[in-house]
C-alpha positions in Angstrom: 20.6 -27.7 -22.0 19.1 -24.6 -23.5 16.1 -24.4 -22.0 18.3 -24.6 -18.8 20.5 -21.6 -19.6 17.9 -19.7 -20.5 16.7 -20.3 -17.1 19.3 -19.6 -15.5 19.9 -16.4 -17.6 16.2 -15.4 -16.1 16.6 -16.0 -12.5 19.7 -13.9 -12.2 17.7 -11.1 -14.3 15.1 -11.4 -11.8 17.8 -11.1 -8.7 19.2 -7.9 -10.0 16.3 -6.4 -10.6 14.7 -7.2 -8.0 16.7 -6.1 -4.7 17.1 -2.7 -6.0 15.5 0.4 -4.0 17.5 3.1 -2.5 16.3 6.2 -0.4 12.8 7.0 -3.2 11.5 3.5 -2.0 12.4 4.1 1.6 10.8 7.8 2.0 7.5 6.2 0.4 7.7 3.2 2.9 7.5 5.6 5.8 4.0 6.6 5.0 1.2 3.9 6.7 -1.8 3.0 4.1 -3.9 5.2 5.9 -1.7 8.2 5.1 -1.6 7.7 1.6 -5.4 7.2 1.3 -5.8 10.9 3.0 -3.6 12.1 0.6 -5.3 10.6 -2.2 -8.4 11.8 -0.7 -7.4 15.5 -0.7 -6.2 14.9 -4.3 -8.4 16.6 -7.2 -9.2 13.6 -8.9 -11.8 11.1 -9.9 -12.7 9.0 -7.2 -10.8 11.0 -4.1 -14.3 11.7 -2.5 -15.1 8.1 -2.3 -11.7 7.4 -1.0 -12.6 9.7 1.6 -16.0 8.3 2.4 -14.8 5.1 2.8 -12.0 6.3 5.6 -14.9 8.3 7.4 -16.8 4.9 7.3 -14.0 3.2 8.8 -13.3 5.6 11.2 -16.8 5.5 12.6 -17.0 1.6 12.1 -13.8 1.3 14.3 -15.6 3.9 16.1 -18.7 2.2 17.1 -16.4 -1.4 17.9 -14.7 0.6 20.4 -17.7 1.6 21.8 -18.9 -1.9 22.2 -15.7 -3.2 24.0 -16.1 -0.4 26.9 -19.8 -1.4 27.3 -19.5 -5.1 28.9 
């Protein structure tokens, strides 16, 4: 029996916390992944260059697929 209250004690913990949100968590939803890597890329820390290679990479990757569709 207490094993099960303490269960229960934990699930509705987990409810409350977990639905909460409010307008900071809807302003950063709006951004897409690939706006927040170009942010981070601009930023002046470790490892923002290579966040920016790797989206110039992708963008000539996607790039080069689109130019194989338009051949055939």
């Amino acid at each position: 029996m207490k094993k099960f209250s303490l269960v229960v004690v934990a699930l509705f913990a987990t409810a409350a916390c977990g639905s909460g949100g409010g307008d900071a968590q809807n302003a950063a939803d709006t951004l897409t992944r690939a706006q927040k890597d170009s942010i981070v890329a601009e930023m002046p820390i470790p490892g923002a260059s290579g966040v920016g290679g790797a989206l110039r990479a992708r963008d000539a990757a996607n790039a080069r697929t689109q130019g194989h569709d338009t051949i055939g």
